[in-house]
ROZA-226817 format. One record per atom (N, C-alpha, C): x, y, z. Coordinates in steps of 0.05 Angstrom, whole numbers, plus 5000, padded with zeros to 4 digits. Example, Ala and Ser with C-alpha at 12.3 -4.5 7.8 and 13.67 -1.06 7.14 Angstrom:
BEGIN
526448865156/524649105156/526449345156/525749555142/527349795143/525850015157/
! end
This chain:
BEGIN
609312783971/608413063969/610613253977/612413154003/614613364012/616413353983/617413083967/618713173946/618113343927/615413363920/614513503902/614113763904/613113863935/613814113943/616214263946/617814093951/620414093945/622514193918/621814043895/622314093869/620114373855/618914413869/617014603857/618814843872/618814863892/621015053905/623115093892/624414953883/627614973875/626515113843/624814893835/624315033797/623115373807/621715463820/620415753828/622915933831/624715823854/627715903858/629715923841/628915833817/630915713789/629416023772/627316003772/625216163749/626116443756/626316523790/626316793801/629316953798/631116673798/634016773786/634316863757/632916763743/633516753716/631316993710/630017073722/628117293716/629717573726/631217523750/633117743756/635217823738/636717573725/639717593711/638317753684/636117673678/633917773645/633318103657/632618163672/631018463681/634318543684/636418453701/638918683696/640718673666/640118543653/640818603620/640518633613/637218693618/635218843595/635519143585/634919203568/634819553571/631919633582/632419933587/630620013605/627420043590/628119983570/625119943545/623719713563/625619493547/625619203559/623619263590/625619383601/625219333638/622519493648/621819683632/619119753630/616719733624/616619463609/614619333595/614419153610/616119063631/615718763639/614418773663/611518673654/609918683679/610418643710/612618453712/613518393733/614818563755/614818763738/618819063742/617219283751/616819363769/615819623778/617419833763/616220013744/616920293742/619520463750/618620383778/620720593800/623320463795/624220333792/626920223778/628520213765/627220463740/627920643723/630920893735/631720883727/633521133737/631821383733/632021453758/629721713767/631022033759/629122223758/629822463750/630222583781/632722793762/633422913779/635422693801/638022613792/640322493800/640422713823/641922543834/643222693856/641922593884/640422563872/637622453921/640822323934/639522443955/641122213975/638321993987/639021773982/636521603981/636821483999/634921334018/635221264045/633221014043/633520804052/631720564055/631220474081/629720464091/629220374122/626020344131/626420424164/624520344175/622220714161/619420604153/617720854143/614920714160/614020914171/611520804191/609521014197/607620934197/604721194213/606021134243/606621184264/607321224287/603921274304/603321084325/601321144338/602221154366/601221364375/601821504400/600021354425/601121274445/599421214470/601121444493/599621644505/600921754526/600021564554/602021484567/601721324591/602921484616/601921334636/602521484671/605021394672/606721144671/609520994673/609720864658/611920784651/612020584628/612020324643/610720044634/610219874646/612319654647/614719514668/615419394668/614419044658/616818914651/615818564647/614518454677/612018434664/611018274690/608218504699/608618744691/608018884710/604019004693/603119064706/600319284688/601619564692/600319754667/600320014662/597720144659/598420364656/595620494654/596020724637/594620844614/594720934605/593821274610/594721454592/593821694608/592321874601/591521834579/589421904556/586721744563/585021864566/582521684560/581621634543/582021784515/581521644488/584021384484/585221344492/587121134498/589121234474/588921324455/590121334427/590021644423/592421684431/593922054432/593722204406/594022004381/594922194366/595622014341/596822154317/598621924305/599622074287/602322044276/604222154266/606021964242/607422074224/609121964206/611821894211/612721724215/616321764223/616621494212/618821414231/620221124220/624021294224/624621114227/627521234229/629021324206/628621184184/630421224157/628021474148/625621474153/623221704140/624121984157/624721914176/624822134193/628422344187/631022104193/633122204179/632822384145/631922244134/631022404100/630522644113/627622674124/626322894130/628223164133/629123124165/630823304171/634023414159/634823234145/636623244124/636023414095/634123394088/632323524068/631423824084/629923774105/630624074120/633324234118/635724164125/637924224121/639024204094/637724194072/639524284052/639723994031/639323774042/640123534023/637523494004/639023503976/634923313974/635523023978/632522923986/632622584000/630522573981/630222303978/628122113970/628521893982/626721683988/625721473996/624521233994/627121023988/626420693978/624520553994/622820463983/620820314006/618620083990/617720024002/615119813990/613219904013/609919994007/608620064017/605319944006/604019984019/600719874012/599620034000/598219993985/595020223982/593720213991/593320284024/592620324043/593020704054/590920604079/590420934094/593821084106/594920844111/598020884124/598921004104/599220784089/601820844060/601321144052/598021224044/597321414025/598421674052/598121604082/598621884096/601721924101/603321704092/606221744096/607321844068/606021714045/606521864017/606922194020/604222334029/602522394031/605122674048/605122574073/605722724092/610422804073/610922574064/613422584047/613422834022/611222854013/611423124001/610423373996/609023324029/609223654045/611723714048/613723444056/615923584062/619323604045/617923514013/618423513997/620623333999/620423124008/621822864002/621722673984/622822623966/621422513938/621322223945/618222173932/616521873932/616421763909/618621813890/618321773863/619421493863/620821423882/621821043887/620620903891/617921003909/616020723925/615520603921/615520313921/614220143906/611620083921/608820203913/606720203918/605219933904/603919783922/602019523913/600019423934/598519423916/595219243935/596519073956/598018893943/598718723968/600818793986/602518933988/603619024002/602719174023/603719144054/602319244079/604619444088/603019754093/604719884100/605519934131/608019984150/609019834173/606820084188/607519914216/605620104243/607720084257/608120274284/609220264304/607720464325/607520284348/605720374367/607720564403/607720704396/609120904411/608221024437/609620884458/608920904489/610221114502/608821364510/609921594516/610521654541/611221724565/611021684588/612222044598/611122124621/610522424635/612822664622/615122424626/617222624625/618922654592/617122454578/617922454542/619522244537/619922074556/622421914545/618721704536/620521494522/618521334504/619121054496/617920804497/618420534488/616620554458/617820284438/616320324414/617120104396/614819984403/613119764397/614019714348/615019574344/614319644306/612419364300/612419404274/610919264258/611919224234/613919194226/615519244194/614719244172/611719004167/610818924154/612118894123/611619044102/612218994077/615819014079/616819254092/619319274107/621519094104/619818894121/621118614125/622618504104/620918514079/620718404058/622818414039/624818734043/626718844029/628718694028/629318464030/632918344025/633518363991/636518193994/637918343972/636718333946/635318103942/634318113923/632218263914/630718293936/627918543935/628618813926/630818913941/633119123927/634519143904/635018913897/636218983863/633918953851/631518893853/629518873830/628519193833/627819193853/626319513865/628019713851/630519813874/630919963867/633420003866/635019903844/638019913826/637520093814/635420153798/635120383782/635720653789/634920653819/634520973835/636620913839/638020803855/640820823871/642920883855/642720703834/645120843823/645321133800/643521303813/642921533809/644221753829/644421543859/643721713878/646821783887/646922103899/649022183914/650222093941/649421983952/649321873973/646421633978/647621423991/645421294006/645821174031/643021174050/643721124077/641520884085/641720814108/639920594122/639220604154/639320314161/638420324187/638820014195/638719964224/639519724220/637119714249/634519654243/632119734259/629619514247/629519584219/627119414209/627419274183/629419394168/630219214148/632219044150/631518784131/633518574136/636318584133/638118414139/641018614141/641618494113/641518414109/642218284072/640618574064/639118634059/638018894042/639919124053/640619164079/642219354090/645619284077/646019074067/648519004063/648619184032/645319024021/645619073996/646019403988/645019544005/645619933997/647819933996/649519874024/651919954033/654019804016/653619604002/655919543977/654419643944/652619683945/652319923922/653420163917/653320253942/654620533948/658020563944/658220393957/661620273955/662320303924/660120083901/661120043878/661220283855/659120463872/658920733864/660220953868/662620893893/664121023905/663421303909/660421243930/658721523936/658721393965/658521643982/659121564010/656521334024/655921334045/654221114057/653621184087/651521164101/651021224126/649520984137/650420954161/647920704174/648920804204/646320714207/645220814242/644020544248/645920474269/644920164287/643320254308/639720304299/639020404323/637120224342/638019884338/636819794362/638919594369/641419504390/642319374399/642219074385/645219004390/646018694372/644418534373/643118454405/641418294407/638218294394/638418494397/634918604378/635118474354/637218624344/637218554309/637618294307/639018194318/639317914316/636817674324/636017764337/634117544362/631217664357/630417854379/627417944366/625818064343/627318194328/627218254305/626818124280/629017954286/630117724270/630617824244/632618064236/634018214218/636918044200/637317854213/639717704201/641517514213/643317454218/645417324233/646817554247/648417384265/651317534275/653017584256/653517434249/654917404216/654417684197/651717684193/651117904175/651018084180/650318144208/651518434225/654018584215/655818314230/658718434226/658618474199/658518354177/660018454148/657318784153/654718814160/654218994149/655819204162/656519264192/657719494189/659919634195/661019384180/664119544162/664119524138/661519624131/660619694094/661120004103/659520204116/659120394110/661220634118/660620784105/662821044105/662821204136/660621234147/659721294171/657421214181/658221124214/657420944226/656621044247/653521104262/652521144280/650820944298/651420854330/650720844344/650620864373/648920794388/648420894416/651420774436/651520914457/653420724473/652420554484/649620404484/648920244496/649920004483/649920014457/650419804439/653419734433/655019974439/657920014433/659519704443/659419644465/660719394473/660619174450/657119104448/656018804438/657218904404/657119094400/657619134374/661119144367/661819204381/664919224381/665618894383/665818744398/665818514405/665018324372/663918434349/663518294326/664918434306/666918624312/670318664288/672018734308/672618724340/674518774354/676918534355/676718364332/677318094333/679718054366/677718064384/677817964417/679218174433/678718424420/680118674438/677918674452/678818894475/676719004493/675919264486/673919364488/672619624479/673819804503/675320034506/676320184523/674020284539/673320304560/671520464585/672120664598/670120884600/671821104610/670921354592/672021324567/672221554545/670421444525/667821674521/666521564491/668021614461/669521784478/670921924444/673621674442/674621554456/676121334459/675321084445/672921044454/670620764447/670120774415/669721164405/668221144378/671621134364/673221244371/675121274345/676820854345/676520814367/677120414367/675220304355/671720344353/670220274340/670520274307/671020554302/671720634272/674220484257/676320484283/679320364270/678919994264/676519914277/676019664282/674819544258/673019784252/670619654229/672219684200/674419924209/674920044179/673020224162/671320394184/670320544173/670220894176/670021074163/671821284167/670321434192/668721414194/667621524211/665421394230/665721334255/663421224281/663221524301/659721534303/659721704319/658121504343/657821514361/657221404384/655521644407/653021664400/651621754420/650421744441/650221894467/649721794503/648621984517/645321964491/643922144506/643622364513/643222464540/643322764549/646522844559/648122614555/651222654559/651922824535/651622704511/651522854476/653622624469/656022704453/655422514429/659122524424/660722344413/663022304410/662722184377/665722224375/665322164335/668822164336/668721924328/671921814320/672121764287/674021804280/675621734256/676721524255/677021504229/677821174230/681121164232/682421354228/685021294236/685421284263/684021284281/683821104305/686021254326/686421564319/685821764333/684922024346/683922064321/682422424320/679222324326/679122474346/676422534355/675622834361/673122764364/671223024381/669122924401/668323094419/665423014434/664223254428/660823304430/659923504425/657723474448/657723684469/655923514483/653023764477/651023654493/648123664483/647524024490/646424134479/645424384486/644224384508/644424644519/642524754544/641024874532/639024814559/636325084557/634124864535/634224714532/632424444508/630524494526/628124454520/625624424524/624224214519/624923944534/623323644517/621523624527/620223624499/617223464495/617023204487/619023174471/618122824460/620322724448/622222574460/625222464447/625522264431/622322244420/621921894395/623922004368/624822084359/626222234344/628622314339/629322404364/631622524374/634622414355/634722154361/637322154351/636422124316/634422054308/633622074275/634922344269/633822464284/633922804270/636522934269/639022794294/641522794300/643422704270/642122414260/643922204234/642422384220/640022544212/638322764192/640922994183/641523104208/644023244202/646923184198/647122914203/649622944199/650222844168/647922714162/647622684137/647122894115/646223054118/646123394107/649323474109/650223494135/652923644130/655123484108/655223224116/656023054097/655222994062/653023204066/652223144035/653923504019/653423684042/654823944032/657724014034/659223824055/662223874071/663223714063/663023344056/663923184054/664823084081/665422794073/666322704103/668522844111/668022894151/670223034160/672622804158/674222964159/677822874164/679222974178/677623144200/679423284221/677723304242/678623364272/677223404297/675123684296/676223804284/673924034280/672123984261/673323864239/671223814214/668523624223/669023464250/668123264262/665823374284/667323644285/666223764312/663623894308/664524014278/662324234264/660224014257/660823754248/658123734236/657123584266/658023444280/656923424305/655023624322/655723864316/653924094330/652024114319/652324094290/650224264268/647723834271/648923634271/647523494286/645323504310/647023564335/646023634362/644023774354/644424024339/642024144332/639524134333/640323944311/637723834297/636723664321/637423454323/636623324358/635223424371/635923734387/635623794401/632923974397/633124114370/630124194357/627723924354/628423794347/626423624348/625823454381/627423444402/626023374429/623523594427/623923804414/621524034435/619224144413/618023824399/616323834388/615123544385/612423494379/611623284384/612023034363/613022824366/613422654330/616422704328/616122634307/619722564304/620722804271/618522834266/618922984237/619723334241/620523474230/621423834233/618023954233/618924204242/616124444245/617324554227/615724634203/617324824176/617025084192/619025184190/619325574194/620425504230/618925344257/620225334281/622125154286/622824974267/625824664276/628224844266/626925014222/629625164225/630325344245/628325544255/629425824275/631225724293/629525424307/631025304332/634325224332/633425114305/637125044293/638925264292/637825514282/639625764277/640325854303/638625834318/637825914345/640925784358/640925534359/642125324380/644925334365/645125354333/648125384321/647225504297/649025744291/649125854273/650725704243/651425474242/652625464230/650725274208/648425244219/646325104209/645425284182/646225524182/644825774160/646825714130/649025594135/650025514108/648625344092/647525094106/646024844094/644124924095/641825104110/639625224094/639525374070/641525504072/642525654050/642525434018/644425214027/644425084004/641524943995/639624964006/636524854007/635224893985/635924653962/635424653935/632524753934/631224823903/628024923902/626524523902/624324643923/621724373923/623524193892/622723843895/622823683867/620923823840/618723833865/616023923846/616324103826/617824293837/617724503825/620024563813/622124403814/624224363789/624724193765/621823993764/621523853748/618223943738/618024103745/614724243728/614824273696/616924403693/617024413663/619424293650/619123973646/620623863639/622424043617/622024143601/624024213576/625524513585/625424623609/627224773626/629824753621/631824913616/634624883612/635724853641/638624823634/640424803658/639725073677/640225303657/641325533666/638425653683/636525563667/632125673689/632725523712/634625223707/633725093734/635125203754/638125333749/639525403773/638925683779/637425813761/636426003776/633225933797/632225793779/630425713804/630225623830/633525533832/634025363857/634425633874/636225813861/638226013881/635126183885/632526303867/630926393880/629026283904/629226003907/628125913922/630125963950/633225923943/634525813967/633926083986/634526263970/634026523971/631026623989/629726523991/626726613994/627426454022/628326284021/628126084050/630526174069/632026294054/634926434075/633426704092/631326804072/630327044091/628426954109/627226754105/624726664126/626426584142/628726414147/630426254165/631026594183/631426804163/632326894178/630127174192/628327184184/626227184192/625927134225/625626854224/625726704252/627726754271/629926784260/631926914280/631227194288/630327354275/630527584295/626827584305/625927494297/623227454314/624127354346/625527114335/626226994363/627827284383/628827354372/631027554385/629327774397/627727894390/625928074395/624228034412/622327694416/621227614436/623027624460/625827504466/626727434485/627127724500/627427654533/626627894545/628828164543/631028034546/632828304542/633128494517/633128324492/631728534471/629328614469/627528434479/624528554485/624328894500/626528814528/626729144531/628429314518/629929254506/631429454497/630829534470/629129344457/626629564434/624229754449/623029624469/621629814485/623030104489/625030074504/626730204515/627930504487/628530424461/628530524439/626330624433/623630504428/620730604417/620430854441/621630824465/620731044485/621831294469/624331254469/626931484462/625531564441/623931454408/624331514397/621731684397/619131574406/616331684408/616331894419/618631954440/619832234454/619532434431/619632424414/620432574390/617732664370/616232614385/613332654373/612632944368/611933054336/611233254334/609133414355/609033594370/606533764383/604633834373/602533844378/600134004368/600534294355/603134404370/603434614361/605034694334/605534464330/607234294307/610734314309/611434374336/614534424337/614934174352/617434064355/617433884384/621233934397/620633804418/623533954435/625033774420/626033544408/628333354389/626933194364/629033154360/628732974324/630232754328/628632464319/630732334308/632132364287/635432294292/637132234257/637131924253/636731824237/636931584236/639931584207/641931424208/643331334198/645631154199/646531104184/647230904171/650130844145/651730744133/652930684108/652730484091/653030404066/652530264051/649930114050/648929954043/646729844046/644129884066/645629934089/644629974117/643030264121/644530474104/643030694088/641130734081/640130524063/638330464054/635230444072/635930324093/634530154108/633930414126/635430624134/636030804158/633531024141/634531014114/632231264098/630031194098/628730924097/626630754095/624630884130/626730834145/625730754173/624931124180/627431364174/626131644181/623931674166/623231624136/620431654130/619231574143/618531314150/615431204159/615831324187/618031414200/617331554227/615731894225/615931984199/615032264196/612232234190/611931944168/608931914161/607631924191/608031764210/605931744242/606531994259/608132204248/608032434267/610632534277/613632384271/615532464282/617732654273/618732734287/621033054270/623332814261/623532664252/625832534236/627032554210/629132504211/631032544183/633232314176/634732334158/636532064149/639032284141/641032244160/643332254142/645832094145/647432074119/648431834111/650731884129/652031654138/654131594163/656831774161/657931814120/659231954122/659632304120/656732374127/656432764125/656532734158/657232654171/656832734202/658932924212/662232844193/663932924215/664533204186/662833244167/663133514151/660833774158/660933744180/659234054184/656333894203/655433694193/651733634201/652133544230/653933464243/653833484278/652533674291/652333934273/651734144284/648534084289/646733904277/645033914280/643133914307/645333794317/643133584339/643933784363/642433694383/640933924404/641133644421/639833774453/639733674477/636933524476/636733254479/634033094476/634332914449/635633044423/635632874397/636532544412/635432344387/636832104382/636632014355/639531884367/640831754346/641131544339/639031454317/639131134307/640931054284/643730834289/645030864276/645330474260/644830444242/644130174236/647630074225/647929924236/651629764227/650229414235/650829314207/650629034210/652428884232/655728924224/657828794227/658329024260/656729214261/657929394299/659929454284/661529434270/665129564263/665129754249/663329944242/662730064218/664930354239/667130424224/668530664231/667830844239/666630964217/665131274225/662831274245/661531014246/659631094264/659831024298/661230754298/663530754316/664531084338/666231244315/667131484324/665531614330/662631614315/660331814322/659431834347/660231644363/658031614385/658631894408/661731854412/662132134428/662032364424/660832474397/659832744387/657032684394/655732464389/652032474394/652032614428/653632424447/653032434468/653632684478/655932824465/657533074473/655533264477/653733294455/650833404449/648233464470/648933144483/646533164500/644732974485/645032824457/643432584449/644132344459/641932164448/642831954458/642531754437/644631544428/645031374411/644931144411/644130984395/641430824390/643130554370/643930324366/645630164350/643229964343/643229914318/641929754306/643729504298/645129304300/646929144308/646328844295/647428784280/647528444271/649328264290/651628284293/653828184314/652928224339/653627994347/651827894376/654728154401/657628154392/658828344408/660628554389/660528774388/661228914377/662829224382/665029264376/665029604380/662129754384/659929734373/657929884376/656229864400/656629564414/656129554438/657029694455/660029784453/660629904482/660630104469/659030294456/659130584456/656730634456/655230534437/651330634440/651030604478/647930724481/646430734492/645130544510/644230374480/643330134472/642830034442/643229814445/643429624419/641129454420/640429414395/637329244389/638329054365/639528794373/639928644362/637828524329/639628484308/638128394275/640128154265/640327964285/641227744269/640227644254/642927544227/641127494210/643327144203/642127064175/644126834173/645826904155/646926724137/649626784120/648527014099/650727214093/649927284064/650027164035/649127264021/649127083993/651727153986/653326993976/656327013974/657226963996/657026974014/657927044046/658327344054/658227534035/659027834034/655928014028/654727934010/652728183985/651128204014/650228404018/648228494046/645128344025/644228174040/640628114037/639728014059/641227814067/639827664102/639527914115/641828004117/642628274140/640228484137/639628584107/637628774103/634428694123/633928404108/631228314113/631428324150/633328324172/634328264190/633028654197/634428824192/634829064186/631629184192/630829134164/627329254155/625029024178/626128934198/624428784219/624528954238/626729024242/627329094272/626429404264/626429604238/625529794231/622329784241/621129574224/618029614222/617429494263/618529414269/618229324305/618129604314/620229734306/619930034327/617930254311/617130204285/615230414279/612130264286/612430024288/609830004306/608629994333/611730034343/611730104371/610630374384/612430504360/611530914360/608930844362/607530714338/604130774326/602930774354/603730434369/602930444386/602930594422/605630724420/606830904447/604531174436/603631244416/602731604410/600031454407/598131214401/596731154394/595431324372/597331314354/596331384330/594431304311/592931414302/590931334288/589831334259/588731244243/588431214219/587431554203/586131634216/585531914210/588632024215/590832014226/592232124225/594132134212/594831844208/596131704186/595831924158/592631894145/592732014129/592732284115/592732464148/592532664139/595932734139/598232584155/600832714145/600832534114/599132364106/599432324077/598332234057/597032424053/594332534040/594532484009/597732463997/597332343962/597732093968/596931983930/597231823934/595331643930/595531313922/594231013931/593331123951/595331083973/594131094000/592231324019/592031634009/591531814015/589231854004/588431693980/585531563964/583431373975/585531213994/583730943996/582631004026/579830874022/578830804043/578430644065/581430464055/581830244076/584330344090/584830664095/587330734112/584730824133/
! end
């Protein structure tokens, strides 16, 4: 019977080769008819994904009192015992936030038709991560991982790989050859899939001569031993496959020790450890991260480095994520910058990394908050507003009308990118406006300007001027109307009639609201010691965090915004502009408590002077 089980094995093993060598010579007619061949195999629309294969999981939450040592009982801290449950996985979670930042991702996997599979599908294109790869099947089980939370956020976590497991190299060339070699990039993990499947991306990518990412994010021994992901052997060849190479310093030794052929890993310096790591593997880039220390990134010529260390002021709630969201970005910058080749080039995408990291500790799960992970990112580095910027339109909705030309699609991208550069920047000056020092110093403005409130008698002792040049003009004429509609003696004039006769205007009590994106604006700059000369007082509406306009206004009421389109045409700046406008005219409404009857009687034509809902 063992012989015959035997020979039946080998003929099954004989049948499954020869069914592979037939499906990769086939044409794609061929490869689509054959019951055997999943679909997704097909070279997928819309080239370009950076495609990611790894660990994809429903994440179930236990909040506990301590985390429980070997040997030891725990206690949980929840009385429903079961906190919560969420989508992540490390390779699901990297896409994610990468795709936040600007890359599009999609996502190689084998999953169930199951409650999991359908809420991780499911939850992938809310966040518009394309699931157009999955290989979805009855029999296939989609992975769990059970996530032990403890007081202070740090967290143990339990997986389940299930169908996961299943991916080696062969599972990968049948799956998904089709997508990959589509794709702009592809990345992995070296966590839950087997390292033969991890080998298999990382020399695809190679043959495609499109870059490669892998993140070793559980220690040699794991992968090797409890996991049971591959050999020692297969470790080492996998990672000196990839283009860039991330892991923890915990691992840095055991991992070095399998291409240091019998060096010693230097101690002391992480930026030392990563650029010997890199020169070791032969790969261009190892970054090596240490926690709340932050994060080092060597080159592979084995001596340009950077460290980037971790932001202040983080707020953690839950660090299951943290470094996902860290390889999320650096994978984004690498999909818009290319790999760095210099200590700064190393440095920048390291920050615009940290970022992301550091936005995701101070939310719960491992996945972005749409509208609060970007603000936080803009927030923590500005430099994050380029790769939002590049933030192609949804799949969905660039593949809606298949027979769309080139020229509909790239305008549909730039109106989308477009729509999301103002919300990104949106968030920034919301944020700016809550925090307390601009909090008073719009207060502090709505005072000055409510000062200015027509009398009953209909005269009042000052006027605001509100102005402005170029674009900013615009915004300055916008803002003296709606202050006349609620009751105020205001007017607009443009930055350059000030020094031709109209100084004369202003009196003892006027203010002066003067809107300059960049603070450098000349004329208005010069204006400030004729307002004051007067006896007014001047008022800077301000994009630049320090500026000439700082040391001459009054006060300044910060409108950061993110990049411009071009880097020059004023639109972030405007939308930045018409916030901080409509903040202080609802400030007035509210300092005069003005009222709807009043509203309409300074404006009586009109839609509005008609309707019954003023």
């Amino acid at each position: 019977q063992t012989a015959i089980g035997s020979a039946l094995q080998c003929a099954e093993s004989s049948r499954r080769r020869k069914e592979r060598a037939m499906l990769r010579a086939a044409s794609p007619g061929l490869r689509r008819a054959f019951s055997c061949f999943p679909a997704v195999a097909e070279p997928l629309p819309g080239d370009g994904l950076v495609l990611g294969c790894g660990s994809n999981v429903v994440d179930l939450f236990f909040r506990v009192k301590s985390m429980p040592r070997p040997g030891d009982k725990g206690y949980f801290a929840d009385p429903k015992v079961l906190s919560g449950s969420v989508v992540g996985g490390v390779t699901l979670n990297h896409l994610a936030w990468a795709r936040l930042l600007g890359a599009p991702t999609g996502l190689l996997a084998s999953q169930g038709d199951d409650v999991h599979g359908r809420a991780i599908r499911s939850k992938l294109r809310e966040l518009d991560v394309s699931t157009a790869a999955i290989d979805v099947r009855a029999e296939n089980t989609t992975s769990v991982s059970h996530v032990l939370v403890d007081s202070t956020g740090e967290r143990a976590i339990l997986m389940a790989p299930a169908s996961t497991s299943a991916l080696d190299a062969g599972a990968m060339e049948l799956l998904f050859r089709g997508a990959a070699d589509g794709a702009s990039m592809l990345t992995s993990e070296v966590s839950q899939l087997p390292l033969s499947g991890v080998a298999w991306m990382l020399k695809r990518a190679r043959k495609l001569g499109i870059p490669s990412c892998l993140d070793v994010d559980v220690p040699v021994s794991v992968a090797t031993r409890e996991a049971g992901l591959g050999s020692i052997q297969e470790l080492a060849e996998v990672v000196q496959l990839p283009t860039v190479l991330k892991l923890s310093s915990i691992s840095a030794e055991s991992l070095f020790r399998l291409v240091g052929d019998g060096d010693t890993l230097v101690r002391g310096s992480l930026e030392a450890a990563a650029t010997q790591i890199a020169a070791a593997a032969g790969v261009s880039v190892c970054v090596v991260t240490d926690g709340s220390k932050g994060a080092a990134i060597g080159l592979g010529d084995g001596r340009t480095s950077a460290f980037v260390p971790v932001f202040k002021g983080v707020h953690q709630l839950d660090a299951t994520g943290a470094g996902d969201a860290f390889f999320g970005g650096m994978v984004a910058w690498i999909h818009a910058e290319g790999v760095p080749t210099t200590a700064a080039g190393a440095k920048a995408m390291g920050r615009v990394a940290s970022a992301a990291g550091a936005a995701c500790c101070e939310v719960m799960g491992a996945l972005p908050v749409l509208g609060q992970s970007e603000a936080r990112m803009l927030e923590l580095e500005p430099r994050t507003a380029a790769l939002l910027d590049r933030r192609p339109v949804p799949a969905h909705a660039a593949h809606k009308h298949a027979g769309d030309d080139a020229a509909d699609g790239g305008v549909a991208r730039a109106v989308a990118g477009s729509t999301q550069a103002d919300v990104a920047t949106a968030g920034l000056v919301s944020k700016s406006l809550c925090a307390p020092e601009q909090s008073a110093a719009v207060a502090a403005m709505v005072s000055a300007v409510a000062a200015c409130a027509v009398e009953g008698s209909g005269s009042s002792a000052a006027q605001v001027i509100v102005t402005g040049i170029g674009k900013s003009a615009a915004v300055a004429g916008r803002l003296s109307a709606s202050l006349r509609s609620v009751g105020l003696r205001a007017c607009f004039l443009h930055g350059t009639e000030w020094l031709h006769g109209d100084v004369g205007m202003l009196g003892q009590g006027d203010v002066v609201v003067a809107f300059s994106h960049s603070g450098e604006t000349a004329e208005l700059v010069a204006l400030a010691g004729l307002v004051k000369s007067r006896g007014a007082a001047y008022w800077g509406v301000v994009g630049a965090q320090q500026s000439s306009m700082h040391g001459v206004c009054d006060g300044v009421v910060s409108a950061p915004a993110t990049e411009e389109l071009l880097g020059a045409v004023p639109s972030r700046s405007i939308v930045a502009q018409e916030m901080v406008a409509n903040a202080v005219v609802g400030g007035v409404v509210e300092a005069l408590g003005v009222t709807k009857e009043a509203f309409r009687a300074n404006h009586p034509g009109g839609a509005i002077g008609h309707s019954d809902r003023v």
